[in-house]
Short mmCIF file of the C-alpha atoms (twelve columns), coordinates in Angstrom:
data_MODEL
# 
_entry.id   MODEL 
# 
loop_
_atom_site.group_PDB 
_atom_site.id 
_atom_site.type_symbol 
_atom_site.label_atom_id 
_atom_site.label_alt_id 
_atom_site.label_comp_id 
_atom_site.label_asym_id 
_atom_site.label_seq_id 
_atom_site.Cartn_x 
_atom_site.Cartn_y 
_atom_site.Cartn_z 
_atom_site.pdbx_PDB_model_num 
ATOM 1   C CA . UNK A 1   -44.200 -34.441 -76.322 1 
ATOM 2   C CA . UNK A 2   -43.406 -38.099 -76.007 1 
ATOM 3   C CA . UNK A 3   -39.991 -38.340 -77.160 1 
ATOM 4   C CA . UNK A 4   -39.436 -35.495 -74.353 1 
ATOM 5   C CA . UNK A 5   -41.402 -37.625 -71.454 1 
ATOM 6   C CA . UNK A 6   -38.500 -40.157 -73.061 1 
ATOM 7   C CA . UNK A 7   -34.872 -37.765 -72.550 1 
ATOM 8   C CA . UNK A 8   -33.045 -39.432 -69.857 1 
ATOM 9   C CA . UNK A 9   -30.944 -37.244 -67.274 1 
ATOM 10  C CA . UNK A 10  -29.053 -39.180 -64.675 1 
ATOM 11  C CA . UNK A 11  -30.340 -42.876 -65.253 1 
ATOM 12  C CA . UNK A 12  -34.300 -41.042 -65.168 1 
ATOM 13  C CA . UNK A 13  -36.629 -40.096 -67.923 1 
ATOM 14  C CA . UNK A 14  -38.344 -36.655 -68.060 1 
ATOM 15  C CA . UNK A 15  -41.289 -38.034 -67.139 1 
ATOM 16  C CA . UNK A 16  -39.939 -40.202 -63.993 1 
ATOM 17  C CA . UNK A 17  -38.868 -36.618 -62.625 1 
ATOM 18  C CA . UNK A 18  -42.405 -35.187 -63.181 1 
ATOM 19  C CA . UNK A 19  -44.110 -38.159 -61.847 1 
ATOM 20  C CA . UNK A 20  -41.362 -37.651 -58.614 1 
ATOM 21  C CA . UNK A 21  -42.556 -34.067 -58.581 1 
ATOM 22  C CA . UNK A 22  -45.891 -34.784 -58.731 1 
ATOM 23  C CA . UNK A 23  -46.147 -36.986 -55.801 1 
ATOM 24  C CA . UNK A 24  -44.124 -34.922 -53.672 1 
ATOM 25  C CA . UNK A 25  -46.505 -31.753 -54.902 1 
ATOM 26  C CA . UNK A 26  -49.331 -34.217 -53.797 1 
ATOM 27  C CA . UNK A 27  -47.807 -35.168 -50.776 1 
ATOM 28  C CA . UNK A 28  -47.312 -30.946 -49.758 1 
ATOM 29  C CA . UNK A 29  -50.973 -30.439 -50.846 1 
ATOM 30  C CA . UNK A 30  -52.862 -33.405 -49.065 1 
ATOM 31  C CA . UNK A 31  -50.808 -34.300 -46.128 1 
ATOM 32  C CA . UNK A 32  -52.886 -31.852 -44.256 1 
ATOM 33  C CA . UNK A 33  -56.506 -33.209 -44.949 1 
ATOM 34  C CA . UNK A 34  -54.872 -36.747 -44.424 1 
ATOM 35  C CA . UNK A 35  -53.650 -35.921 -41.092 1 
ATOM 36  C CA . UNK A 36  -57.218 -34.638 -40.148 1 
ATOM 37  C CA . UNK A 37  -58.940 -37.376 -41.298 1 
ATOM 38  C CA . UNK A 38  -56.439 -40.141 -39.449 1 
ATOM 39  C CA . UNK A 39  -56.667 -38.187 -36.697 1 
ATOM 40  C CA . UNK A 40  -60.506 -38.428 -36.403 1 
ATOM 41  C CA . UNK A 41  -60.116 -42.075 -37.505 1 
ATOM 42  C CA . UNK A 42  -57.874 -42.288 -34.476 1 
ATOM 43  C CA . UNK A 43  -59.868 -40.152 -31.915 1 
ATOM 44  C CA . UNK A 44  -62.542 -42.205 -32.691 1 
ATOM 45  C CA . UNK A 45  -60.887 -45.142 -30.483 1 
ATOM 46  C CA . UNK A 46  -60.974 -42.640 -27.982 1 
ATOM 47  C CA . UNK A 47  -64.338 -40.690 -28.396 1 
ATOM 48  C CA . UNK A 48  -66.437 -42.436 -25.032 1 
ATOM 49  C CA . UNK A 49  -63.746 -41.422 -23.106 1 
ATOM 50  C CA . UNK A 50  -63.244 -38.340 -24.627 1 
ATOM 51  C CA . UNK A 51  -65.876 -36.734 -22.339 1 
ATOM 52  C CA . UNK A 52  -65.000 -32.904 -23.069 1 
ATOM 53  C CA . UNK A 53  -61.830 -33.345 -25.032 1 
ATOM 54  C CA . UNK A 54  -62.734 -32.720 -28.256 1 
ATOM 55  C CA . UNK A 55  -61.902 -34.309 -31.982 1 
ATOM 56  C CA . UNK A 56  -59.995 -30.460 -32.416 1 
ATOM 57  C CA . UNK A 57  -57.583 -30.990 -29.281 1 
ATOM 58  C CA . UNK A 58  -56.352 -34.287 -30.781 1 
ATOM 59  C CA . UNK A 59  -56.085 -32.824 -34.038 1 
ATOM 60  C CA . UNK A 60  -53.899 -29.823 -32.872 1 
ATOM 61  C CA . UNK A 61  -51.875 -32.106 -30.828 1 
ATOM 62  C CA . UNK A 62  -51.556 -34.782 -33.720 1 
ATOM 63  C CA . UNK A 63  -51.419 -32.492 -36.736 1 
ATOM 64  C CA . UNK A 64  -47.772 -32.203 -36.899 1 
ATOM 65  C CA . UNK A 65  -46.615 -35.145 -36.073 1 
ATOM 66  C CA . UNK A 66  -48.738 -36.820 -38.285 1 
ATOM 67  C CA . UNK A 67  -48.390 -34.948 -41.099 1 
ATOM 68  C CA . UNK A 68  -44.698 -35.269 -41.460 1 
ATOM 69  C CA . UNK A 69  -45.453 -39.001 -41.320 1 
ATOM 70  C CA . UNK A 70  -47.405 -38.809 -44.428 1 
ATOM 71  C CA . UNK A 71  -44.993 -36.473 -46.057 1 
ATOM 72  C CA . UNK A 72  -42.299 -39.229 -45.514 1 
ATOM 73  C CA . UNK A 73  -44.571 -41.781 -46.928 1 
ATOM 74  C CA . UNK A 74  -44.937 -39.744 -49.664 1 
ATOM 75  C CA . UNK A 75  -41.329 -38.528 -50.853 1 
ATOM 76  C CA . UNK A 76  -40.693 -42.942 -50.327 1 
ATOM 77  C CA . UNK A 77  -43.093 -43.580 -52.823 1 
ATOM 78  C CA . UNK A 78  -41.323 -40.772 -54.979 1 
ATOM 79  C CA . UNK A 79  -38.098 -41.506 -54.739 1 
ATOM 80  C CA . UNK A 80  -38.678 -45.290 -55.344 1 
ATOM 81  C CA . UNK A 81  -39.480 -44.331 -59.189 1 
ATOM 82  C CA . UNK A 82  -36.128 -42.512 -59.334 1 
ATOM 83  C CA . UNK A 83  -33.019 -44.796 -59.957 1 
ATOM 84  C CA . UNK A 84  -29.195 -43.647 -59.266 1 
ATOM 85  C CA . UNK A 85  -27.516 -43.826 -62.478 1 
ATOM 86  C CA . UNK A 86  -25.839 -47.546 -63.364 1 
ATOM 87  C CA . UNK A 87  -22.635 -45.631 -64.238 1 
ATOM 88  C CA . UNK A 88  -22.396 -44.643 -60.519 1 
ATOM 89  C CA . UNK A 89  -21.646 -48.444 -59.406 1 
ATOM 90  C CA . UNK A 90  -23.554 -48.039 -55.963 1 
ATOM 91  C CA . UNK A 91  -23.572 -50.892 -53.355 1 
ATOM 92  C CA . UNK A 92  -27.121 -52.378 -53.470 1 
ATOM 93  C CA . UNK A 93  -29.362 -51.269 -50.386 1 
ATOM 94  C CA . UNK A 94  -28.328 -54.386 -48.054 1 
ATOM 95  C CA . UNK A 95  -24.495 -53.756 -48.164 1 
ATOM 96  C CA . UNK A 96  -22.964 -50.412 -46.710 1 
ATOM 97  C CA . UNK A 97  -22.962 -47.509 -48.983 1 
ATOM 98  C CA . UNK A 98  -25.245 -44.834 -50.446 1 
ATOM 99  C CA . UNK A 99  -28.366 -46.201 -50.785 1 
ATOM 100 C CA . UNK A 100 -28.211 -47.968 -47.000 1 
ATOM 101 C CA . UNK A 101 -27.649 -44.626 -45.785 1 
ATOM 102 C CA . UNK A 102 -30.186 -43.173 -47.201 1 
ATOM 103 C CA . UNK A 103 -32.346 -45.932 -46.634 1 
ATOM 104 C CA . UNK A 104 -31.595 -46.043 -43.094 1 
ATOM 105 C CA . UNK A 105 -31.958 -42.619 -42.685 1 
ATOM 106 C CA . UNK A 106 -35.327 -42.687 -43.663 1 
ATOM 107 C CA . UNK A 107 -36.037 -45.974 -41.686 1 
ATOM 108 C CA . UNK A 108 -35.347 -43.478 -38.598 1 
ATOM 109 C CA . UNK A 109 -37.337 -40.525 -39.296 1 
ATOM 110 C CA . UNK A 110 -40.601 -42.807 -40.352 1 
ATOM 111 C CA . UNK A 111 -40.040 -44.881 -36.990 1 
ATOM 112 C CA . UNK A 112 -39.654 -40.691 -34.644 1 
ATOM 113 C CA . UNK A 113 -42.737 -39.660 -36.545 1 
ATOM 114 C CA . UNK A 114 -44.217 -43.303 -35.081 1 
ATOM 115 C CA . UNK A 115 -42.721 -42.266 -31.692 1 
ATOM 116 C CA . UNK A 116 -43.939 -38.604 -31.832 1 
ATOM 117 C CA . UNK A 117 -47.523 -39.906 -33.054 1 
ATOM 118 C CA . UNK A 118 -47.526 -42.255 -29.456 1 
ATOM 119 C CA . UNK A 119 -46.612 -39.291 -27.387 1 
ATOM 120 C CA . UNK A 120 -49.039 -37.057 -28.626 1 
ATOM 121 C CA . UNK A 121 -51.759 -39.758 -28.216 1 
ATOM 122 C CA . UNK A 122 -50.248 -40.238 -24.451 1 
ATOM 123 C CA . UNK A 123 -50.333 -35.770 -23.985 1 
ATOM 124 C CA . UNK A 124 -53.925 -36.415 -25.478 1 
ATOM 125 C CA . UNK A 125 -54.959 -39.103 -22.733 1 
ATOM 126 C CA . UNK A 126 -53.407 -36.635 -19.917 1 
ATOM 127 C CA . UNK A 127 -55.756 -33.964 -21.179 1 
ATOM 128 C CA . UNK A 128 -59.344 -36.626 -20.829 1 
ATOM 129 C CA . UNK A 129 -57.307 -37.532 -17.315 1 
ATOM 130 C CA . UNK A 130 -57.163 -34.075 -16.548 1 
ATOM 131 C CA . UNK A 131 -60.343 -33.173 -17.327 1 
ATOM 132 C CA . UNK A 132 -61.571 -35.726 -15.097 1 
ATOM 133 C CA . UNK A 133 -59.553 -35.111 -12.376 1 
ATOM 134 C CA . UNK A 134 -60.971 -31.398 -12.349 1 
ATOM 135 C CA . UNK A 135 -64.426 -32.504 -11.768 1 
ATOM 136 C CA . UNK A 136 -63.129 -34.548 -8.787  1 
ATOM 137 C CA . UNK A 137 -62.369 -32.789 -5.753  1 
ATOM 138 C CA . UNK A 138 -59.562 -34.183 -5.020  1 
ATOM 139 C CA . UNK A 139 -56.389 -32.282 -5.682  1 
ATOM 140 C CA . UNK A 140 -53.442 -35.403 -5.595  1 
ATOM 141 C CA . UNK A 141 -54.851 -36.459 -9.019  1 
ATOM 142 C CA . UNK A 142 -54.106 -32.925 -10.666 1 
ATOM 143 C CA . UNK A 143 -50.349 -33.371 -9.737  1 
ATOM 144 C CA . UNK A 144 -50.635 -37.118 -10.076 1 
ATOM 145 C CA . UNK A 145 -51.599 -37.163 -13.533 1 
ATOM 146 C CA . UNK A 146 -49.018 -35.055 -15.208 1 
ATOM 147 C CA . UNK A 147 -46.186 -37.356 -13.313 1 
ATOM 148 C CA . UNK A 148 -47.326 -39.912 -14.517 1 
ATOM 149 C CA . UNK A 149 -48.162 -39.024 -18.402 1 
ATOM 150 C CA . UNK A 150 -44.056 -37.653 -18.129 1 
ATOM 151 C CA . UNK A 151 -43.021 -41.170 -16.881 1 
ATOM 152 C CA . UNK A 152 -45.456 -43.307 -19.432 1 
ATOM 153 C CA . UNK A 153 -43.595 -40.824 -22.073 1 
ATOM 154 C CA . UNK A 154 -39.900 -41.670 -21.146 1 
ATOM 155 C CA . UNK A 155 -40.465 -45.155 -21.103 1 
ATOM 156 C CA . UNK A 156 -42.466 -45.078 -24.673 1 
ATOM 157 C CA . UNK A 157 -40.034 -42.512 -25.560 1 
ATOM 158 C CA . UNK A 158 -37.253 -45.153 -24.352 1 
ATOM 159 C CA . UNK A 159 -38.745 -47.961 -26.065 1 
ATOM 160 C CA . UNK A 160 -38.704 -46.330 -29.329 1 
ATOM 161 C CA . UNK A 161 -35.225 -45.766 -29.238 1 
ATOM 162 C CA . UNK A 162 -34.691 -49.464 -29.104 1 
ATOM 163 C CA . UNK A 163 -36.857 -49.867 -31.716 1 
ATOM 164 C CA . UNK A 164 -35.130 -48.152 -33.493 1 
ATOM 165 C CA . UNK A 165 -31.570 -49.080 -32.797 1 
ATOM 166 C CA . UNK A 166 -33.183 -52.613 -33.137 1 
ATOM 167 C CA . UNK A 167 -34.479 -51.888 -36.310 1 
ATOM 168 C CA . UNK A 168 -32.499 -49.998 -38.168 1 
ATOM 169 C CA . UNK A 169 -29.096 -50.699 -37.162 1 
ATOM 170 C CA . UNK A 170 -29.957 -54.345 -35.849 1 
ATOM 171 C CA . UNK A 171 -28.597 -54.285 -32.707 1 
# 
């Protein structure tokens, strides 16, 4: 069983492929308890405010969002045991070729899952604002609110798109 853990395919061992396919099995399997446990870690920042929003309306508007974020944090720590094969004669990750591409590509779909995160904590804050505003008897704040939650969104929304045309492409 060892020497087969040892067969190399592509610059990888047997076993580098099953430890890749492992953590990406993991990642599939557990990114959905992770997700509900961050996002009661991060509701409880919100909780006093919270009033009748519950820990369940921040965890269906988080879920998604979130959980791609882990499964990109997990197919990273995957694909960092895998190596391209030396015969290949790829530019290293800091000069343009392959591996900045791919790099870079993942740079910007871990910074949108960031982005998408922040907007669903902003959609969460509109819902405690809303609440609120229901109890009141005023009427301006039910219009009010959802303006303003669109315009905090464009500008985060904004924002992250220079972060990450600032980041990734260092402009």
């Amino acid at each position: 069983m060892q020497d087969f853990l040892q067969v190399t395919f592509l610059g990888n061992s047997v076993g580098r492929y099953i430890s890749f396919g492992v953590i990406i099995l993991l990642g599939v399997l557990f990114k959905r308890l992770l997700a509900r446990a961050i996002s009661y870690l991060l509701f409880r920042t919100f909780r006093r405010q919270a009033g009748t929003v519950g820990v369940q309306q921040f965890y269906q508007l988080t879920r998604r969002s979130l959980g791609m974020f882990l499964l990109l944090i997990f197919i990273y720590i995957a694909c960092d045991l895998l190596r391209f094969p030396a015969e290949w004669n790829l530019a290293p990750v800091n000069e343009f070729g392959l591996r900045m591409i791919l790099f870079m590509v993942w740079e910007i779909l871990l910074l949108s899952c960031i982005i998408w995160v922040a907007l669903k904590v902003i959609d969460f804050v509109g819902l405690i604002l809303l609440a609120r505003a229901a109890r009141d008897e005023n009427s301006t704040n039910d219009q009010l609110i959802p303006f303003a939650m669109d315009v905090i969104k464009v500008i985060v929304a904004t924002l992250g798109i220079f972060l990450i045309l600032g980041t990734v492409f260092h402009l």
